[in-house]
C-alpha positions as CSV (number, residue, x, y, z in Angstrom):
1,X,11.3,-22.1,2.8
2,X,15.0,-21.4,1.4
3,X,17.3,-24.6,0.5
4,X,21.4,-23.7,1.1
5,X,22.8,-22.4,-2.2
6,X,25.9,-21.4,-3.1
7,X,27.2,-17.6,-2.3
8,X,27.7,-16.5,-5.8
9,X,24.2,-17.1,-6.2
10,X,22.9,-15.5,-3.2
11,X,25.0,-12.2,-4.0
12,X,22.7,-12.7,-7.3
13,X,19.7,-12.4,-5.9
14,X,20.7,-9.6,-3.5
15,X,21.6,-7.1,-6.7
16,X,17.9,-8.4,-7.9
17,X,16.4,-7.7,-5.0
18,X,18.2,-4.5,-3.6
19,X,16.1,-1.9,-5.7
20,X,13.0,-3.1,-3.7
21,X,14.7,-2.4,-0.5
22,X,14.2,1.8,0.4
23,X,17.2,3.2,2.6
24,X,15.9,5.2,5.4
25,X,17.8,8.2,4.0
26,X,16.1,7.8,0.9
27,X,12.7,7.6,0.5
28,X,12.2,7.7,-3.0
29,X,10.2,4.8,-5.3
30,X,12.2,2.8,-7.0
31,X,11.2,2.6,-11.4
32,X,14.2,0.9,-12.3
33,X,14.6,-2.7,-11.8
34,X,16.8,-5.7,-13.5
35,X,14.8,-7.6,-16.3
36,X,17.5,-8.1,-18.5
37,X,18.4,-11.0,-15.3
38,X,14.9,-12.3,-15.8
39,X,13.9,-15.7,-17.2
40,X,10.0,-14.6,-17.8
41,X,7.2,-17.2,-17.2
42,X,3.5,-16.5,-18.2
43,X,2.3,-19.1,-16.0
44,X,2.5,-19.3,-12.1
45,X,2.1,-18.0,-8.2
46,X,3.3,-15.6,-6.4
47,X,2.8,-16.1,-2.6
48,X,0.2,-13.2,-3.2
49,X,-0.5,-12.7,-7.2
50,X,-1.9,-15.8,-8.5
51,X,-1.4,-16.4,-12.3
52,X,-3.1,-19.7,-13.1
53,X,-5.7,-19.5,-15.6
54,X,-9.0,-20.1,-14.1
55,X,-8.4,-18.6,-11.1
56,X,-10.7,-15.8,-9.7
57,X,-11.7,-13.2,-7.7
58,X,-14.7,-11.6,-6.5
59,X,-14.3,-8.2,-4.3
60,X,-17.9,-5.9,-3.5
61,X,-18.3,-2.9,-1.6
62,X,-20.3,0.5,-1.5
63,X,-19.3,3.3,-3.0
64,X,-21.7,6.3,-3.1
65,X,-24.2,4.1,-1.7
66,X,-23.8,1.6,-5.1
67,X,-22.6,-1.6,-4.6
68,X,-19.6,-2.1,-6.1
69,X,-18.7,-5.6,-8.0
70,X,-15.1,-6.7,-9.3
71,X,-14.6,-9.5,-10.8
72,X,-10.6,-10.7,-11.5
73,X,-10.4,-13.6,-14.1
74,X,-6.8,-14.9,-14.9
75,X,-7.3,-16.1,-18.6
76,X,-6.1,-18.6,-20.4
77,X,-4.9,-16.3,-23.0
78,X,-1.4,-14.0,-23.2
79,X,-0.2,-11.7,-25.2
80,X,3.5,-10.3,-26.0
81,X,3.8,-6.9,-24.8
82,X,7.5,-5.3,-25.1
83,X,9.5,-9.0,-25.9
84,X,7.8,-10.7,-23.3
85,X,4.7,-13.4,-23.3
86,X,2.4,-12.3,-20.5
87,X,-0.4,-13.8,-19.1
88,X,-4.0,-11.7,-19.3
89,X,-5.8,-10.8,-16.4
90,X,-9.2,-9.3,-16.9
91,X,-11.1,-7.2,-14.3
92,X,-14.8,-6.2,-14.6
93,X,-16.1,-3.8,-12.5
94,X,-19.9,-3.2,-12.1
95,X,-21.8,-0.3,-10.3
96,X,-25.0,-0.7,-9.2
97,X,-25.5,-3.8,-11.5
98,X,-23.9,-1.6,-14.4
99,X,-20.9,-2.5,-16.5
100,X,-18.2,0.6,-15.6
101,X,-14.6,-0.8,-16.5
102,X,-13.4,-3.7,-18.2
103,X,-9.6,-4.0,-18.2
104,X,-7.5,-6.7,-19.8
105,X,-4.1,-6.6,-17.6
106,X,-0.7,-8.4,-19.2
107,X,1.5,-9.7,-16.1
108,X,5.0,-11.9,-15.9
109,X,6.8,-13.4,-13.2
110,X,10.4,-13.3,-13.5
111,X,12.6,-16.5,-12.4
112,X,14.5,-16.2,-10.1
113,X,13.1,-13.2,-8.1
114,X,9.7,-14.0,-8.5
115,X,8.7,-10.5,-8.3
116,X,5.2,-9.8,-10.8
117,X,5.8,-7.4,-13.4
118,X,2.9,-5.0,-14.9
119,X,3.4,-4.4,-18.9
120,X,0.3,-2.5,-19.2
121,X,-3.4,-3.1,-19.5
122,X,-6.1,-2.3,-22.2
123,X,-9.1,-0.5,-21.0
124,X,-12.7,0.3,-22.4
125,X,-14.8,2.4,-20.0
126,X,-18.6,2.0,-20.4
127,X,-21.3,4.7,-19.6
128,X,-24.9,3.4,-20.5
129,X,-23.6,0.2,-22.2
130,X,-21.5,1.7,-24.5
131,X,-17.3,2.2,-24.9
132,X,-16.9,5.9,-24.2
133,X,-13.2,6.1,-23.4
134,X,-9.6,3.8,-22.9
135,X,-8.5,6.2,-20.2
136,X,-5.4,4.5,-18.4
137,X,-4.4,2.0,-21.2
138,X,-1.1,1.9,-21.6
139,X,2.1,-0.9,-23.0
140,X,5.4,-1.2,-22.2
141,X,7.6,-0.6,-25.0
142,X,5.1,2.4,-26.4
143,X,5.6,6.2,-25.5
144,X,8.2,5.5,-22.7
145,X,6.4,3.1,-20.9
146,X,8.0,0.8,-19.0
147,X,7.2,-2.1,-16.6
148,X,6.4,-1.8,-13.2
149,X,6.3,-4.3,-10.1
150,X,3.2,-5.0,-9.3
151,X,4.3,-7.6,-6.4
152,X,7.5,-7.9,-5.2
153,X,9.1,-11.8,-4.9
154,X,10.3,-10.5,-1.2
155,X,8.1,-8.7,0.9
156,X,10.2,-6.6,2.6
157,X,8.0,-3.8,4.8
158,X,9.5,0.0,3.9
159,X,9.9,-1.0,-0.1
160,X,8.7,1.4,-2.4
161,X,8.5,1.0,-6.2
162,X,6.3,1.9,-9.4
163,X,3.7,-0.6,-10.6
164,X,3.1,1.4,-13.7
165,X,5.7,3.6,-15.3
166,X,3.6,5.1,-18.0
167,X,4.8,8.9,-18.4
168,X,1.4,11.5,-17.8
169,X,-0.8,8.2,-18.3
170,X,-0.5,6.0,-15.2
171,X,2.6,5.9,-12.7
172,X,0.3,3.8,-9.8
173,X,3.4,3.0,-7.3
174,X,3.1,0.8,-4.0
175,X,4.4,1.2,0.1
176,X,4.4,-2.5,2.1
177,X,2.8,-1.6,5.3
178,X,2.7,-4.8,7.2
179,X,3.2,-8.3,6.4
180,X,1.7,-9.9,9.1
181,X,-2.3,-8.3,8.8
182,X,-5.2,-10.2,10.2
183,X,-8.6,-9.5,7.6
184,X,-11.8,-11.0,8.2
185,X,-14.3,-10.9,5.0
186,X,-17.1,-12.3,3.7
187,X,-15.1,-15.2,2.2
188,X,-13.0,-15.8,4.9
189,X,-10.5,-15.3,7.5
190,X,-6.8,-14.4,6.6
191,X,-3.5,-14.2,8.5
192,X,-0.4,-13.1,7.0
193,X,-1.6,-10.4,5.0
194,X,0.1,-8.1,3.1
195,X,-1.0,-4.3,3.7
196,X,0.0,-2.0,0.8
197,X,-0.8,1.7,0.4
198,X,-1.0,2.6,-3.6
199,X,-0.1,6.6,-4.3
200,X,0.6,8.0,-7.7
201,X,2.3,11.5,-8.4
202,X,-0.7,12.8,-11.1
203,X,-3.3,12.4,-8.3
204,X,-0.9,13.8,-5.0
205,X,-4.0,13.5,-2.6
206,X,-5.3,10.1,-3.5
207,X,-4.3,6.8,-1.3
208,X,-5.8,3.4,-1.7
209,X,-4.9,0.7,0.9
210,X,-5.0,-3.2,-0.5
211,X,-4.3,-6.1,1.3
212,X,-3.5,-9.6,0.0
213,X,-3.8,-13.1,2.0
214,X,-0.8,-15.7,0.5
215,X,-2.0,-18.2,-2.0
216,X,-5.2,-16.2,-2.8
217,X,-4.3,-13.1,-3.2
218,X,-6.1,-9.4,-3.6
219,X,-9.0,-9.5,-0.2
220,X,-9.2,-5.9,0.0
221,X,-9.1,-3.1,-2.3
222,X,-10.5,0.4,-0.5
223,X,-13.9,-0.1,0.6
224,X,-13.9,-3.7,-1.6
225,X,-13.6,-6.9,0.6
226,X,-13.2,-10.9,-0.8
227,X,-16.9,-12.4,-1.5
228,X,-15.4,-15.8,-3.5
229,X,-11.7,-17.1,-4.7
230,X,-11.3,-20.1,-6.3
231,X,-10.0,-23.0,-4.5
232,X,-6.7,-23.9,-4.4
């Protein structure tokens, strides 16, 4: 819900906002977005990217005929990355009962946009119980990297824009679909849900569709559906 506030600060909010907004005549992703305005918080929600620690996720699926298993713990650690305390997210992602990923995720909310910024993520892929690469890590502030949104403060269905902006290594960006989904999964029912498709330039043909419910957050990721959330 939005209180009255003054003009001046709602002509604020619009330059904030407007790089999330894509013009009809130009379809392009937007990678440059105003943090110098930002008051940065480690701690907090988006409508659909929760960043209390405690909270978690649980997605499966099949893949290959393997069940898939990803787990999404927001820690109660943080870590500066490029100026800027973010909070840790860590995802673990099994196949078949085997460890495959584990990734440590730094995220931010900026006040007063509320968009979620992505500084980067550390990675250790296993084969066999053992580390055998950090494909994908990468930090803001290191060999042109930059941050990306990884969820807009304003859902706004057309917007385009980077969630990772890490030159040759990862440039994930993001399309709103639909903000008013329907899911069912195995943890529940959701209404309201925001449809994204994710796209990134160094794989042309890939595409990945993930919806979110509000105040819960990620409920489908490909062919990954909501088993558990924590209560909120």
């Amino acid at each position: 819900m939005l209180r009255p506030i003054h003009l001046r600060v709602v002509v604020f909010l619009a330059t904030l906002l407007f790089p999330l907004m894509a013009p009809a005549h130009n379809p392009a992703f937007t990678d440059t977005f105003r943090i110098g305005d930002c008051s940065f918080v480690s701690r907090g929600s988006n409508p659909y990217f929760i960043l209390q620690p405690g909270f978690k996720l649980i997605l499966e699926g099949e893949e290959d005929g393997e069940l898939v298993r990803l787990e999404i713990t927001v820690l109660d650690q943080t870590r500066v990355v490029a100026g800027v305390t973010t909070r840790i997210v860590e995802e673990r992602e099994t196949h078949g009962g085997e460890l495959v990923e584990v990734s440590r995720n730094f995220f931010a909310i900026c006040r007063p946009t509320n968009n979620v910024f992505y500084f980067g993520e550390d990675v250790d892929i296993y084969e066999n119980g053992v580390v055998v690469s950090h494909e994908g890590a990468w930090r803001a502030g290191v060999n042109g990297a930059r941050p990306g949104i990884i969820m807009p403060g304003t859902q706004l269905i057309g917007a385009r824009y980077f969630q990772e902006i890490a030159p040759n290594v990862a440039l994930d960006r993001a399309e709103i679909l639909s903000v008013t989904g329907t899911l069912t999964t195995p943890a529940g029912s959701f209404t309201k849900v925001l449809i994204t498709e994710e796209t990134t330039p160094l794989e042309p043909n890939a595409r990945e569709v993930k919806q979110y419910a509000p105040w819960v957050g990620l409920i489908q990721d490909g062919p990954l559906h909501l088993v558990f959330h924590t209560p909120r």
